[in-house]
N, C-alpha and C positions, 0 to 999 in steps of 0.2 A: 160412589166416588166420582165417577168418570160417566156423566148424562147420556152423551151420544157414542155409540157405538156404529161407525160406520161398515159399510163393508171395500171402500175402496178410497185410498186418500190420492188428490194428484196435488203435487208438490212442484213450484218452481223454485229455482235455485235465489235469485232475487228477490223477498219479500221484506213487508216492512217487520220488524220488530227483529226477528229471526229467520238467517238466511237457512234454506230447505237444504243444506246438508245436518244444520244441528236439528231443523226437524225430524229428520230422520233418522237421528241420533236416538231421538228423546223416543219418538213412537216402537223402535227397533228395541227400546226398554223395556217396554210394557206391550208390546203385541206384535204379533205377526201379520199382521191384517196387508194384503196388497197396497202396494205403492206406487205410483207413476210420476213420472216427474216429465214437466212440461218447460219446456226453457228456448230463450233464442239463440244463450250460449251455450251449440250443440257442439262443440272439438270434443275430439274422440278422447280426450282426458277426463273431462269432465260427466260422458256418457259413462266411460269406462269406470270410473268413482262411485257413481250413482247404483249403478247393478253390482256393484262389489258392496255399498252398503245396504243394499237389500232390496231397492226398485227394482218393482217385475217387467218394466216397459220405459221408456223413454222416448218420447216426441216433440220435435226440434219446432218450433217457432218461426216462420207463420205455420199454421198447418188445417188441416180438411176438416172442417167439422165431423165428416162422416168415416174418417178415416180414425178419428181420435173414440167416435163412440164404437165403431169396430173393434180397436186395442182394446175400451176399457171393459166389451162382452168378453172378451178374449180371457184379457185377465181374470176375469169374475168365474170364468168356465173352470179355468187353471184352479184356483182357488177351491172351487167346487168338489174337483174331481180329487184335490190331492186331500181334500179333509172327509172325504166319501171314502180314502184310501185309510187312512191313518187310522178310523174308527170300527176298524175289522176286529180288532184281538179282543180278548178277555184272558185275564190271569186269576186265579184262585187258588187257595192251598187255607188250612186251617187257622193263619195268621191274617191274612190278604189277600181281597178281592179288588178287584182292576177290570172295569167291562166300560176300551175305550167306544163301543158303540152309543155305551149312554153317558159317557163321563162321569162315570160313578166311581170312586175309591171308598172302599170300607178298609179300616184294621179294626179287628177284634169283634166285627159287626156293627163299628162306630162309624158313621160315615165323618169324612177327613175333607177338611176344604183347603183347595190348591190353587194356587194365582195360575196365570194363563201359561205363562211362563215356567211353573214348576210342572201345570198338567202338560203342555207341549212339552217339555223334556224325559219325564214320565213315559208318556206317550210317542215317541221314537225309541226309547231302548226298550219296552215291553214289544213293540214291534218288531224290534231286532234280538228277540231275548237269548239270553246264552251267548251272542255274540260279540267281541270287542269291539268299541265304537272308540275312533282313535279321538282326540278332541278335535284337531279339524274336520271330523264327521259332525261332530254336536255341535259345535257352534257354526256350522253353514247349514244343517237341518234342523236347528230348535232356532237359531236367532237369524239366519238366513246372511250372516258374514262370511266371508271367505279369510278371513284378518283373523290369525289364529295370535293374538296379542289379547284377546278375549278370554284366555281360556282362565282366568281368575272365576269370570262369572260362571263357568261351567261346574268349579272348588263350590262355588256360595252356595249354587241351587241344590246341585248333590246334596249339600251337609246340610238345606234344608228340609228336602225327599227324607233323607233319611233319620233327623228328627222325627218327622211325622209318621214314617211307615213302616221305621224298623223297631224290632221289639227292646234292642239294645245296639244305638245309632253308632258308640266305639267298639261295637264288635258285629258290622252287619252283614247281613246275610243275601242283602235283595242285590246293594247298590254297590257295587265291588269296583275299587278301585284296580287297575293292571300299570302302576308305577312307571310314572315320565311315559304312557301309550294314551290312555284314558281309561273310560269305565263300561263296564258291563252289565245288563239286569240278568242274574243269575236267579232261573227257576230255581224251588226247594227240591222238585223231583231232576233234575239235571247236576247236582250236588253231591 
């Protein structure tokens, strides 16, 4: 679908076609990939915008060449270390296997294919398992918002997770909702 897969996008706020807030709308869709935004219009409204929709860095116009490729080591380290973090767990039980070191999901011994989006999501409550993740937990660590006016999409991916991985998705057992809090990956041995 999607040819180039980068590992770091820098986004100015001014561009031609579409301005770098809806780009970072659209990217914030479909991936979590680092973001930096490069602009001369630095007011602290507009810094403040950018890191609330999900830019890991912000660098004001004119600026240092060496200073900008220092940020963008920086971020890529960032990056590095927090998906070096994420890919610790494995879950298994006689229904469902989850080993996020390889990014492998099996149910029933079928391997299960996940967008990026549903495997990051996945992929923080198996982390956090057994425990309640409120949904401004999930949507500032699966989409990286702080704008909890989100939390529809946190409804959509749920109920698609649990089409694929539960054995009976109106009655499941993994993907436990906790009513107006959020939801929780609930082990079968913690049950």
């Amino acid at each position: 679908m999607y040819t180039q897969q980068p590992d770091l996008v820098i986004v100015d706020i001014v561009m031609p076609r579409m301005d770098g807030w809806e780009l970072i709308n659209r990217i914030r869709q479909l991936s979590d990939l680092p973001i930096m935004m490069l602009s001369a219009s630095s007011s602290d409204q507009n810094i403040i915008r950018g890191l609330k929709m999900g830019a890991c860095s912000f660098v004001s116009k004119p600026f240092n060449t060496d200073i900008l490729l220092a940020k963008v080591e920086a971020v890529l380290r960032q990056a590095v270390v927090k998906d070096r973090e994420t890919k610790t767990a494995v879950y298994t039980d006689d229904h469902l296997f989850i080993s996020l070191h390889t990014q492998k999901v099996e149910v029933a011994g079928q391997p299960i294919k996940l967008s990026k989006t549903e495997y990051k999501l996945l992929a923080y409550l198996v982390t956090n398992a057994n425990r309640l993740l409120t949904y401004d937990q999930i949507v500032e660590n699966v989409w990286g918002w702080r704008n909890t006016d989100n939390v529809s999409n946190v409804h959509v991916y749920i109920s698609r997770l649990r089409q694929k991985l539960e054995a009976d998705p109106q009655n499941p057992q993994y993907l436990l909702l906790e009513y107006a809090t959020g939801y929780r990956f609930q082990t079968v041995a913690a049950q």
